[in-house]
C-alpha positions as CSV (number, residue, x, y, z in Angstrom):
1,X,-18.4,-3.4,21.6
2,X,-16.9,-6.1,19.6
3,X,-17.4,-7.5,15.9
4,X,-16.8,-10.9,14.7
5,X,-16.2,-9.0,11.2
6,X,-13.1,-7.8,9.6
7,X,-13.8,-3.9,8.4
8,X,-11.6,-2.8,5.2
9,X,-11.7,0.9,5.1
10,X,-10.6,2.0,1.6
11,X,-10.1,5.3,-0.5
12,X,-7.8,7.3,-2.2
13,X,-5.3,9.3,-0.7
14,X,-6.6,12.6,2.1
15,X,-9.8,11.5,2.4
16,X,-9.8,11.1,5.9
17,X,-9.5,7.2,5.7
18,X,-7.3,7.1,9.1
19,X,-9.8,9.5,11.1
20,X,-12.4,7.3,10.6
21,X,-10.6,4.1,11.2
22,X,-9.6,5.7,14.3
23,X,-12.7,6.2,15.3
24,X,-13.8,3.0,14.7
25,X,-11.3,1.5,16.5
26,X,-11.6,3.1,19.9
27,X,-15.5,2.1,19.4
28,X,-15.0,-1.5,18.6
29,X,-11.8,-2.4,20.7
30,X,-10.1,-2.7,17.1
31,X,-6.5,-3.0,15.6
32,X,-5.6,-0.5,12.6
33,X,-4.0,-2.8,10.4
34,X,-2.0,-1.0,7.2
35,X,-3.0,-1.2,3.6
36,X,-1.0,1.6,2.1
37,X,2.4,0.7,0.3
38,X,4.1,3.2,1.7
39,X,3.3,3.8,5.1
40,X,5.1,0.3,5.3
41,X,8.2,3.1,5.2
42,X,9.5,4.0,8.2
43,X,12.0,7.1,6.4
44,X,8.7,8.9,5.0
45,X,6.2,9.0,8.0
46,X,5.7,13.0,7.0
47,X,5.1,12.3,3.1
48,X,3.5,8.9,3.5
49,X,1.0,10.6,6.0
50,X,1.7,8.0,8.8
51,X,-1.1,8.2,11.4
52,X,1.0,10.3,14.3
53,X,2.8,9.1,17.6
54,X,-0.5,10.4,19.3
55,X,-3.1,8.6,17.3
56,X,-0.6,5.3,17.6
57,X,-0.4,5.7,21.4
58,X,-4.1,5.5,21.8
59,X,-5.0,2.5,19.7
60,X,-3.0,-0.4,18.3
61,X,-2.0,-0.1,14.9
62,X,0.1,-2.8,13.1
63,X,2.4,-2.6,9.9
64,X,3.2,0.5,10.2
65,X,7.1,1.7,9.2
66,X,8.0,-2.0,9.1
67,X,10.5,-1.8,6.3
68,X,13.4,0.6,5.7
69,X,13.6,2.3,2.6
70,X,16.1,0.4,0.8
71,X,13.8,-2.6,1.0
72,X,11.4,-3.2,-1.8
73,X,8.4,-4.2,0.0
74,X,5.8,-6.3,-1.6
75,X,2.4,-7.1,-2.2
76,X,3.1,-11.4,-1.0
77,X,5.3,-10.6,2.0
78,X,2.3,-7.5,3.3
79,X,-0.5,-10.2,3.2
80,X,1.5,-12.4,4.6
81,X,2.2,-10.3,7.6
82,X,-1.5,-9.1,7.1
83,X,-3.1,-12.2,7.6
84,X,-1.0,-13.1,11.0
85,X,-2.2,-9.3,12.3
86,X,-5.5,-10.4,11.7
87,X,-5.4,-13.2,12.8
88,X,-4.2,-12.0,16.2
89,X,-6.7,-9.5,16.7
90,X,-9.4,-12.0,16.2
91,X,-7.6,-14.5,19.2
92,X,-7.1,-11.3,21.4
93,X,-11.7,-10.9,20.7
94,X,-10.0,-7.4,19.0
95,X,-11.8,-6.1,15.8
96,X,-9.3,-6.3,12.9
97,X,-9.6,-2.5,10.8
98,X,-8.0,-2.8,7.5
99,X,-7.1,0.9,5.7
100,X,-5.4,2.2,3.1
101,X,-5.5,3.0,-0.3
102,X,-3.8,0.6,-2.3
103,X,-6.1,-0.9,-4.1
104,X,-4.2,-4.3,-4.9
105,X,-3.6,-5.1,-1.0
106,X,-7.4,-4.7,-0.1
107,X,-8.0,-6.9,-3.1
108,X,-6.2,-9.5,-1.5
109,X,-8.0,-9.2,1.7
110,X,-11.4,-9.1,-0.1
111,X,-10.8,-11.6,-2.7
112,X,-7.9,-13.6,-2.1
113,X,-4.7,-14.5,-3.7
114,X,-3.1,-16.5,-6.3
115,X,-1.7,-20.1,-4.4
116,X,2.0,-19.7,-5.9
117,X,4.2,-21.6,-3.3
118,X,6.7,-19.9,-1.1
119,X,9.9,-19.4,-2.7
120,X,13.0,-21.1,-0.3
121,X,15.9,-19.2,0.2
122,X,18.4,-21.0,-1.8
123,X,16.3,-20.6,-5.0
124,X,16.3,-16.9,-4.0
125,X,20.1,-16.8,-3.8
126,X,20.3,-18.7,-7.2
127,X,18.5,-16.0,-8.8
128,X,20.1,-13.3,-7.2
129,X,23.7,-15.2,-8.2
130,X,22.5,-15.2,-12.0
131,X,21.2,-11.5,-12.1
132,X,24.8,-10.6,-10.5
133,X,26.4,-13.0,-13.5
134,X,24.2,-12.0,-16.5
135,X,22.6,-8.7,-15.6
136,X,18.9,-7.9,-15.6
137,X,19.2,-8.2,-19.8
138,X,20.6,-11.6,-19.1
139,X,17.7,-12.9,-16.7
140,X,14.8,-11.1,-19.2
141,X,16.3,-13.2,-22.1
142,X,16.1,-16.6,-19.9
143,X,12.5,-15.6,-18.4
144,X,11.7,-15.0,-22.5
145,X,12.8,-18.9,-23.1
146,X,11.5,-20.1,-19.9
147,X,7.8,-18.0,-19.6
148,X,7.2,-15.7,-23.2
149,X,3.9,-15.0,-21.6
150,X,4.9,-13.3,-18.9
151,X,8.2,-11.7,-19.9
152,X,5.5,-10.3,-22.9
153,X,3.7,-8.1,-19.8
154,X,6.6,-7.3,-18.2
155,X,9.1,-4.3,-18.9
156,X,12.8,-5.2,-19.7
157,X,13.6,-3.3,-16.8
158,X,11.4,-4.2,-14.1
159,X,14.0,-6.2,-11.8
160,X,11.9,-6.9,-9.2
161,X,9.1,-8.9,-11.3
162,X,11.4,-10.6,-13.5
163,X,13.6,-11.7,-10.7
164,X,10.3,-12.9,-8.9
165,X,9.5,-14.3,-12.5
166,X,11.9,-16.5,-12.7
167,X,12.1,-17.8,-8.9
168,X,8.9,-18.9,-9.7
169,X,9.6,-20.9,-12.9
170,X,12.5,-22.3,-11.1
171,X,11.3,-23.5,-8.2
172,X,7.7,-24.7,-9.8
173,X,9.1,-25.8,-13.3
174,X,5.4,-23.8,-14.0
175,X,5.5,-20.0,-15.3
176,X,3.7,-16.9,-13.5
177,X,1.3,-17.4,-16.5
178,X,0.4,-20.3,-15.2
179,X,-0.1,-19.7,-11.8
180,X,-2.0,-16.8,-12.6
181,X,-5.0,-19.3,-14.4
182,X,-5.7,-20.7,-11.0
183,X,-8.2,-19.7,-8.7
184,X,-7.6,-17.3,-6.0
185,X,-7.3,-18.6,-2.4
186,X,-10.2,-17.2,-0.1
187,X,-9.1,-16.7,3.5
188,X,-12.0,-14.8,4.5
189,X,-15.5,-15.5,3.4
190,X,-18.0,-12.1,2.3
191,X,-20.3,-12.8,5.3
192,X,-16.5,-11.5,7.4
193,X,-16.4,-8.7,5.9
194,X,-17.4,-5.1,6.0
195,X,-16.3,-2.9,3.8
196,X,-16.4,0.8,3.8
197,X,-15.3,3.1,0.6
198,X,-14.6,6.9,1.1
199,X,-15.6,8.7,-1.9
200,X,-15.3,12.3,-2.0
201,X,-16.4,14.8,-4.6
202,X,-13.1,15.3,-6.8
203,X,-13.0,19.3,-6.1
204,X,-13.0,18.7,-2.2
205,X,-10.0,16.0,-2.7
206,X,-8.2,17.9,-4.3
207,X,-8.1,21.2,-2.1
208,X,-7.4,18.7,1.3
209,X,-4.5,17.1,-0.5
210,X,-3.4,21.1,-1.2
211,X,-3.6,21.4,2.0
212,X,-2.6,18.3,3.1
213,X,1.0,19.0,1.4
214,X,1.4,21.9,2.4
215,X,1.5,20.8,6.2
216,X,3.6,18.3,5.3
217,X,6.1,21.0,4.3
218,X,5.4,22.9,7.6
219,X,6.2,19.6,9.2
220,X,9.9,19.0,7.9
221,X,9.2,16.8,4.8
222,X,12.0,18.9,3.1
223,X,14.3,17.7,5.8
224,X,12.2,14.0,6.0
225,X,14.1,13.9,2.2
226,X,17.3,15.3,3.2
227,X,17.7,12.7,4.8
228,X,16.4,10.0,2.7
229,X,18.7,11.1,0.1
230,X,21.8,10.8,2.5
231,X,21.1,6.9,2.1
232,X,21.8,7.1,-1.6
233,X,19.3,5.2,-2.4
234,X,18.1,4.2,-6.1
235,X,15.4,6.3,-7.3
236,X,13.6,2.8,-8.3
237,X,13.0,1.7,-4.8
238,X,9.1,2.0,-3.6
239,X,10.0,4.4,-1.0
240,X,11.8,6.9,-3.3
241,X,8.7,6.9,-5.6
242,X,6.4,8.0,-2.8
243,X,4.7,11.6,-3.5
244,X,7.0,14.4,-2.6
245,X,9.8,13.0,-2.6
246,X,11.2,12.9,-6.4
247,X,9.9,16.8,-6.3
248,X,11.7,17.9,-3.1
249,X,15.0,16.2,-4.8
250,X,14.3,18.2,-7.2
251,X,14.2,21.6,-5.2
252,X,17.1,20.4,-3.1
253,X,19.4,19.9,-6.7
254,X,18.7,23.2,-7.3
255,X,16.4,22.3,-10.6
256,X,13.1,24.2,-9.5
257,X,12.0,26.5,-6.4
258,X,10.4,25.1,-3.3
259,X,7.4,26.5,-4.6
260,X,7.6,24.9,-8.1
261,X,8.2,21.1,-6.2
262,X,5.5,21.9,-4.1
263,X,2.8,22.7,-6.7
264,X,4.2,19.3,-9.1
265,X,3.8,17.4,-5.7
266,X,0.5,18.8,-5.5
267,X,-0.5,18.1,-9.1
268,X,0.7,14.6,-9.1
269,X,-1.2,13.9,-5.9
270,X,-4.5,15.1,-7.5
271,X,-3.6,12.4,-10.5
272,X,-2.7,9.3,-7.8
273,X,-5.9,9.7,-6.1
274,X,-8.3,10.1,-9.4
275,X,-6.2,6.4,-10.7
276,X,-6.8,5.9,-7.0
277,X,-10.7,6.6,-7.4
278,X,-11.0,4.3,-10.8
279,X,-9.6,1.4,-9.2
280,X,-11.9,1.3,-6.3
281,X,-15.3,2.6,-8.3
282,X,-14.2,-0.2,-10.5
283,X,-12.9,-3.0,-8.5
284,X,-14.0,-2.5,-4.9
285,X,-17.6,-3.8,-3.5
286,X,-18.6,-1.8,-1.0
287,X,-21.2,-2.1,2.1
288,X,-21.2,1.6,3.0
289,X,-20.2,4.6,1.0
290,X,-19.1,7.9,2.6
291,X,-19.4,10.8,0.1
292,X,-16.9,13.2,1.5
293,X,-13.8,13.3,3.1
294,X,-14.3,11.8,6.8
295,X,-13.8,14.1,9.9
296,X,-15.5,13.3,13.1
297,X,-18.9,11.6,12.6
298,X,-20.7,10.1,15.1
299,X,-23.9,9.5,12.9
300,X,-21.7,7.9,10.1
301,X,-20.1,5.9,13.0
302,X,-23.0,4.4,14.6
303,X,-24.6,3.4,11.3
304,X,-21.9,1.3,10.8
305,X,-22.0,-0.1,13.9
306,X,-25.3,-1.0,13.7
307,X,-25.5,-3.1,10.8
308,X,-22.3,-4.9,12.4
């Protein structure tokens, strides 16, 4: 069987979002297509819970450990690639499956994005020339002449948005404040898509992520940050945020047992999915709920099917 609709598959983090897409997929002669910011990591495959080698081998999945960690991946650059995967699938009569749980790159695929024209390259350089020149303080004090609205939101050290900031203002002669007062651009209409929220009680969430860390450790995420950390990377870069790994540094410093990371790990992964939750009770329209964490379910499968 094959759809003519997209399916977005969202959720927070262990709730089985993957299984079910999985299953989808060998039903609906579907592409897995990516929606989690770091699964886009190809160092952390263990602590970003990249579907495994096995899973991959039986069904196409796209976006997948497409950026190394010293990259600072992004939310313009992921739909961009997004879109083209999509697009693809839909040529090839394949049924794209969007999942993931950041909430911000479902948005875009449900509701659109703001039209800010691509940045070219030498504008890019230009800004990268002045941050080397002035520092970051340098750039935030132009961005506060250029755009006060916007350098108001943003921290005085968040590099990557002012930078972006002020490629925009440069290249548009119009701030991100601006931009950000015009409508969204629709690529897909409601009637494409399907969407599908896993919501699990709290309590059950919270002992698969337990669990869920815990194998990660029996797989080799201590060594998974070993070796992260032999890249020297700075600890502001997306893929040294990811869960896990700022506690296993820890451990491996000698600052706290293995037991001690694992249990902060643990703790800050029950607080990522509840924020996780709130943006998708809040923000995210769904046409089916599940109310548990997904393992094999043929009933919950054919329903969706069905109203396909």
């Amino acid at each position: 069987m094959q759809t003519s609709k997209i399916i977005i598959i969202a959720g927070p983090t262990a709730s089985g979002k993957s299984g079910l897409a999985l299953d989808l997929a060998k039903d609906l002669n579907g592409v897995i297509i990516n929606a989690d910011s770091m699964q886009v990591y190809k160092d952390i495959p263990i602590l970003a819970a990249t579907p495994s080698a096995k899973d991959m081998a039986q069904i196409p999945h796209k976006l997948y450990g497409i950026y190394d960690a010293a990259v600072r991946g992004n939310m313009v650059d992921w739909f961009d690639r997004a879109l083209k995967e999509i697009n693809t699938a839909r040529q090839n009569k394949q049924t794209p499956i969007i999942v993931g749980g950041t909430g911000m790159y479902i948005e875009t695929i449900e509701k659109g994005v703001t039209p800010i024209p691509d940045t070219p390259p030498e504008v890019k350089k230009e800004i990268a020339a002045m941050e080397k020149e002035l520092g970051l303080a340098g750039l935030y004090a132009i961005l506060r002449e250029k755009d006060p609205a916007t350098a108001e939101r943003l921290s005085k050290n968040d590099t990557t948005r002012i930078k972006r900031a002020l490629e925009v203002y440069t290249h548009t002669k119009k701030g991100m404040s601006y931009w950000q007062t015009v409508p969204l651009k629709q690529y897909f209409s409601k009637e494409e898509l399907s969407r599908i929220y896993i919501k699990p009680p709290r309590e059950l969430l919270d002992v698969r992520a337990r669990m869920r860390f815990d194998i990660m450790l029996e797989q080799g995420a201590v060594q998974e940050v070993e070796n992260l950390l032999k890249k020297k990377l700075p600890d502001s870069l997306p893929a040294m945020r990811a869960l896990g790994v700022q506690e296993i540094k820890s451990y491996l410093n000698g600052n706290c047992s293995l037991e001690e990371a694992s249990e902060l790990a643990k703790l800050h992964t029950r607080q990522y999915a509840k924020r996780q939750t709130t943006w998708f009770n809040n923000r995210f329209s769904p046409d089916f709920i599940y109310d548990s964490c997904y393992e094999e379910d043929k009933n919950f499968v054919d329903d969706i099917k069905k109203a396909l």
